[in-house]
Phi, psi and omega in degrees: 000127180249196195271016173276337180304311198287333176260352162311301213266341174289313157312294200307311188302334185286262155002302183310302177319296195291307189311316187303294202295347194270326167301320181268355152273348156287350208109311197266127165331125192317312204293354177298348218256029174241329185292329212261316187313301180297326189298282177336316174306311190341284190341311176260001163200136179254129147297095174225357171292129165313302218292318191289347197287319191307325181292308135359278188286338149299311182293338191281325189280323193295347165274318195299291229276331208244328145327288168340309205263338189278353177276350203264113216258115190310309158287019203230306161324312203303336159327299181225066153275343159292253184358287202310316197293283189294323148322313132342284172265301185285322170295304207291331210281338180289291186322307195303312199301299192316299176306321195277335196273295167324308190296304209268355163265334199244327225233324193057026165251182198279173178334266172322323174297332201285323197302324226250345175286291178337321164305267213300005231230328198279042213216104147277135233266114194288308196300331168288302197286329204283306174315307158290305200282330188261352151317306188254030179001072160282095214271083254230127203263129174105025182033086154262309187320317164317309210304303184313331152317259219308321168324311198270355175287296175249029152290326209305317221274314169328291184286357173291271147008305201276296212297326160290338178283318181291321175309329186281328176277276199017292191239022157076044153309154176229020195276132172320090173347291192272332197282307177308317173297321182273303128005269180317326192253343173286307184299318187308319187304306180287357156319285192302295173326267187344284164313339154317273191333287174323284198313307166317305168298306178296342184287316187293013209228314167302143152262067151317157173231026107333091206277338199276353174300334190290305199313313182288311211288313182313299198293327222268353191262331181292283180288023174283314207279327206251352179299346199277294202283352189264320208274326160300305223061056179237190188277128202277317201295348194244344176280290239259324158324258167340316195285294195305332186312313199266334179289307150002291193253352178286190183277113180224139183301147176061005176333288191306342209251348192261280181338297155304331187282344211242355145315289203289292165329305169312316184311288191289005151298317190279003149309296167346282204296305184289348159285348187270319190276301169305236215348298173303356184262110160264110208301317187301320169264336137309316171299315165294022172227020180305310203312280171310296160334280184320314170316313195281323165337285194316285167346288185305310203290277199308348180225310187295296165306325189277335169314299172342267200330305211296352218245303175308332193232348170284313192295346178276358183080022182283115189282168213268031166262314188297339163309281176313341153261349184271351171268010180279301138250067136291056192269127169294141194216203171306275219303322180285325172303300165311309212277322190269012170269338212288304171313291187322250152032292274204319187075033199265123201311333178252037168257006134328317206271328163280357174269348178300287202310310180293338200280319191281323176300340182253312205301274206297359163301306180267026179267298191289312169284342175286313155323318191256357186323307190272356163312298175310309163303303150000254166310002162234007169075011212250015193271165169234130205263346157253205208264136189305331188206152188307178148306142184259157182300319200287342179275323169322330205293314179301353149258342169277250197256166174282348123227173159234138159280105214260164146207101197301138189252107178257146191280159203079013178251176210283333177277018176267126170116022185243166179247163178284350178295343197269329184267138186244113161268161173296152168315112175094004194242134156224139179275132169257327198193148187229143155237137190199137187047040158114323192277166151296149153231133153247136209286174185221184173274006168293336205286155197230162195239134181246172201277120160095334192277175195245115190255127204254120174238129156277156142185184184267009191218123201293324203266342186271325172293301208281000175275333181268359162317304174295335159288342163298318197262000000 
């Protein structure tokens, strides 16, 4: 790499940056001001190896996409984790039918061509949804924000799944459908479940003496989870999903400080990926696929998604103003863009013209719908003027001490079955709080650590918590 290169990519990023602030005064989602860098770069470097932007936009989505589940707070989910659920899977796969039956009846294309827009196109997009909503600090009443979090975090691995089934009748696969289908998501679950698990333990376990190796073991677990389940043939995207999910949400040492970096790693994969993709945009052919696009654009937003949402979200009793905004925002993004380079790849004679037409279909998702959301929450009365949910305690720690820890008291471990008067803690180490069965306690120095509880230690020395992790465990 030489250094005009290295001040290439310094500049862009710089650029990128600037782009967030000049896009949210305008209204428009940042990520439109990353899509408008690559097409512009274009001008001045052609991208065209396929195979590698593809390989390139995996890795970018598979980070993108394994942040989502480990930021993603299960109990805060868990109200619509059914709806989010279904919607996810049985909505995308519906989304896919619906859409793909508008190309080939209305659209006039061919068979494989309608199935295979439908695959990629049936997916809202987490890096779209994660963006808008946290840009435009949307504070969205009834945990709608969550449903939408969860949907667009894990449909990706869904529309992944179709879009690899059709590519295979596509190019004349003689492979079993339903056998494949079932396949992807049984390896693909246990992948991740497992590689969670494992990736938890060696982190809570290990005594680095390093604190930023945890961070590298936490990436090297990610792409474990998803090189495991591509190398089985099972969906790598629904492994590195489940997989952050479980890391996420356990006891994990360095949690609050892995969370942020990998907040930020995610920003910058999503820069990464839509400069990557505006390369790969060629304009003359977005333009020649407005035509079509719109029609279909017009289909999706206004008949397909709200059909969806309705059928999924009418048995909970949601009314049809929270319908009407979760069909709203569904926005399509990077990821349906990325999933239509695989045609490209694939060498398949109509994939310029879907990757054109989706490429003008996610652009305009996220101008118009990313744009008008909070009109619509607004104007449907659905914004909440307190705050959704409490401050979680690790964000407090930053003003008290410098971190907190949860840590689960499992039996055999040396502090179990102690009282805290019993314990020689370190200088500057505090128990602030014990929760068992469910309750709050504030511990006194009487208090004895039973089988399950979950014990909250402050202090200001990041090495001294994690040393004291293990004893507990």
């Amino acid at each position: 790499m030489n250094l005009s290169l290295i001040l290439i990519i310094g500049i862009l990023l710089i650029i990128s940056v600037l782009s967030c602030k000049a896009t949210s005064k305008a209204g428009l989602p940042v990520l439109v001001g990353f899509i408008a860098i690559g097409i512009l770069l274009r001008h001045w470097f052609v991208f065209e190896n396929v195979e590698i932007a593809v390989q390139l936009c995996n890795f970018a989505l598979l980070i993108i996409i394994f942040t989502g589940g480990f930021q993603t707070d299960f109990k805060q989910a868990r109200p619509v984790l059914i709806p989010s659920a279904l919607l996810s899977s049985a909505g995308t796969a519906l989304t896919a039918g619906v859409a793909g039956a508008f190309g080939y009846f209305i659209l006039r294309l061919e068979f494989t061509e309608a199935m295979l827009l439908g695959a990629v196109i049936s997916a809202t997009d987490a890096a779209s949804v994660f963006s808008v909503l946290s840009s435009k600090n949307l504070n969205l009443k009834n945990n709608l924000g969550p449903l939408l979090q969860m949907e667009s975090g894990s449909n990706d691995p869904f529309a992944y799944m179709l879009t690899i089934i059709f590519l295979s009748f596509a190019t004349g696969g003689e492979q079993n459908m339903v056998l494949m289908l079932l396949q992807q998501l049984t390896v693909g679950a246990l992948v991740g479940v497992g590689c969670g698990i494992l990736g938890r333990r060696m982190i809570n376990r290990l005594n680095l003496d390093i604190d930023g190796l945890y961070a590298v073991l936490l990436g090297g677990s990610a792409l474990l989870m998803y090189g495991a389940a591509d190398f089985l043939g099972g969906n790598s995207f629904l492994a590195v999903y489940i997989g952050g999910i479980i890391l996420g949400n356990g006891n994990l040492v360095y949690k609050r400080l892995m969370s942020r970096l990998f907040g930020s790693l995610s920003m910058l994969m999503q820069i990464f990926l839509f400069i990557i993709l505006g390369l790969l945009c060629i304009p003359s052919a977005v333009l020649g696929a407005v035509a079509s696009g719109l029609i279909f654009a017009i289909f999706l937003f206004f008949i397909a998604r709200p059909l969806v949402v309705t059928i999924f979200m009418k048995p909970f009793k949601r009314t049809f103003k929270e319908i009407a905004l979760v069909s709203w925002g569904g926005f399509r993004g990077a990821s349906s863009i990325v999933f239509s380079t695989y045609l490209l790849s694939a060498g398949l004679p109509y994939a310029e013209f879907v990757f054109s037409m989706v490429f003008f279909v996610c652009l305009l998702s996220v101008i118009s719908q990313g744009s008008l959301i909070a009109v619509l929450a607004k104007k449907l009365k659905l914004i909440d003027a307190e705050p959704k949910t409490l401050k979680p305690m690790n964000e407090y720690s930053r003003e008290i001490h410098g971190e907190l820890l949860e840590i689960e008291v499992l039996f055999g471990g040396e502090y179990y079955g102690k009282s805290i008067k019993d314990l020689d803690l370190p200088d500057g180490i505090f128990i602030v709080m014990l929760k068992r069965k469910g309750k709050y306690i504030l511990p006194g120095a009487d208090t004895v650590f039973m089988q399950g509880d979950i014990v909250a230690v402050a202090g200001d020395n990041t090495e001294k918590l994690s040393m004291l992790g293990k004893y507990f465990t």
